[in-house]
N, C-alpha and C positions, 0 to 999 in steps of 0.2 A: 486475554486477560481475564481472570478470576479473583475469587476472596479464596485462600487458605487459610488454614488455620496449623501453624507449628511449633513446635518445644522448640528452646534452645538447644538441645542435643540432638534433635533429629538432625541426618547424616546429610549432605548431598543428595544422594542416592534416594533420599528417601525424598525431598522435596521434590524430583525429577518424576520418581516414578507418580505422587501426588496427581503432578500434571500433564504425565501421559495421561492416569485413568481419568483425570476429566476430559481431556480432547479426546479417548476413545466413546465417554459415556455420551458427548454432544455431535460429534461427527459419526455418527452410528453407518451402519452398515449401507441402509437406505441412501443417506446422504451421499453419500460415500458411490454409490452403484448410480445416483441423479448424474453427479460429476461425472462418472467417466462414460455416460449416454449425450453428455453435452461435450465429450471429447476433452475433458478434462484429470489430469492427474493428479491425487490427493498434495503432489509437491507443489504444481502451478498454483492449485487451489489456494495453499496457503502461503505459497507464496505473493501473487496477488492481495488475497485479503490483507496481508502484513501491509503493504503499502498502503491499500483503502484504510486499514485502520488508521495509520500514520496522517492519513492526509483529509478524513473527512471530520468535522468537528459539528455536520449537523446527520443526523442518523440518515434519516431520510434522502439521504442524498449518495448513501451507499452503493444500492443498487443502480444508480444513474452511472456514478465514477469506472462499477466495474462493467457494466457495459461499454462504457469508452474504452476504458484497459483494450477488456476483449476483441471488440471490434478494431482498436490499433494494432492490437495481437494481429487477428487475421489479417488486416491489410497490409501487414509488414511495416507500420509507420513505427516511430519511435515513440515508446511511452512518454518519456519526459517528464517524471513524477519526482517532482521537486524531495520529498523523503529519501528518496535512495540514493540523490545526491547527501544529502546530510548525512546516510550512514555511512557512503564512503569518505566523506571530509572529518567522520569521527572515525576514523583508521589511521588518522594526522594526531599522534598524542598532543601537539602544540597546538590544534583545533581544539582540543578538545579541555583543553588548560585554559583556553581563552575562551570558548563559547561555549561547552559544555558539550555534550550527547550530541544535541538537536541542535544546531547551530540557526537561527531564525531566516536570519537576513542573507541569502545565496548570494556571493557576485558570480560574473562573469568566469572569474579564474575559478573556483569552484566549481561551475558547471563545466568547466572542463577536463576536470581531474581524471585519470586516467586509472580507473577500477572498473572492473565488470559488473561492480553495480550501481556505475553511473546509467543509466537510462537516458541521457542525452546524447552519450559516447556509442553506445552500445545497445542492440537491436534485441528485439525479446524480452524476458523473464530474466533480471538478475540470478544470480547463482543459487538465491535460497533464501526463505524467511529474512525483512529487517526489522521485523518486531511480532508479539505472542498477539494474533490477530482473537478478536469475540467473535462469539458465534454469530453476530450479527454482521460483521463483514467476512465470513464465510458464507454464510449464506446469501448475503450478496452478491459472489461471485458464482455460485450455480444457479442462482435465479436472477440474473441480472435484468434490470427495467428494458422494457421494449421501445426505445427512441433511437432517434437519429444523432446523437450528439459524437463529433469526431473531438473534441474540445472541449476543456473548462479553467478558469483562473479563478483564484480567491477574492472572497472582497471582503472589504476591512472585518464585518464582523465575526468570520471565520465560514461563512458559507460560499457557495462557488456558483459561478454565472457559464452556463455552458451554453455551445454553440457547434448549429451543425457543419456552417462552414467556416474556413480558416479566416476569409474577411470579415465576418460576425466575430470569430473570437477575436481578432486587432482590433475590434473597435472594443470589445469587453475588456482586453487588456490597458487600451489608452483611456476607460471612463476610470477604474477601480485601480489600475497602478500607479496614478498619476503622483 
């Protein structure tokens, strides 16, 4: 996400290319050579941060979120990122009549939906970007914070309480879901 600035006439084409040359002029070369020394590809890249952007609402807590991704990543565990369920439940025109884009409140039927970019269904990196990540949740994702946290869930006022083992996060889930 950025600020443009466009005419009513400019084309498609021309907003598009807009915000290619912003992602070329912020994801530079450098950045770009960081990622693939951390075994990273410009796609995963952004494809991750799209999530963090999605799902982190205190900055700060970026580079924590994409260390978990990563480290699920490598462990084979399932991300479980409650956003990429919401983008495959807005692939449901009737979802999306009724809750919008973002749909808030997941149930159960939800998280089962059956897309490849459910993240509860399905192992690894969704297919590709679910939203235009900042440069601050890309760089998140090539410098991610150095902790142990295999987990995290939200709490009410939009920040998240992680945890390094799965019994810390059940008890983080049963204080703040309740």
């Amino acid at each position: 996400p950025a600020t443009y600035f466009y005419r009513r006439s400019d084309a498609a084409e021309d907003v598009i290319q807009q915000m290619l040359e912003a992602m070329d002029k912020g994801f530079t070369k450098e950045l770009r050579s960081e990622a693939l020394d951390a075994g990273l590809t410009m796609h995963g890249v952004l494809t991750l941060a799209s999530i963090i952007e999605r799902e982190a609402k205190v900055a700060a807590e970026r580079p924590i979120m994409a260390q978990v991704f990563l480290k699920r990543l490598r462990l084979g565990i399932a991300l479980e990122a409650d956003p990429t369920v919401q983008y495959a439940v807005a692939e449901d025109p009737a979802s999306v009549e009724e809750f919008g884009y973002w749909k808030t409140e997941l149930t159960n039927e939800d998280l089962g939906v059956d897309s490849l970019y459910n993240t509860y269904r399905y192992g690894g990196l969704p297919p590709g970007p679910i939203a235009a990540p900042r440069m601050d949740s890309i760089l998140a994702v090539i410098r991610p914070a150095d902790t142990n946290y295999l987990f995290f869930v939200a709490r009410p006022d939009g920040s998240h309480a992680f945890a390094e083992t799965f019994e810390e996060h059940q008890r983080n889930i049963e204080e703040f879901l309740r």
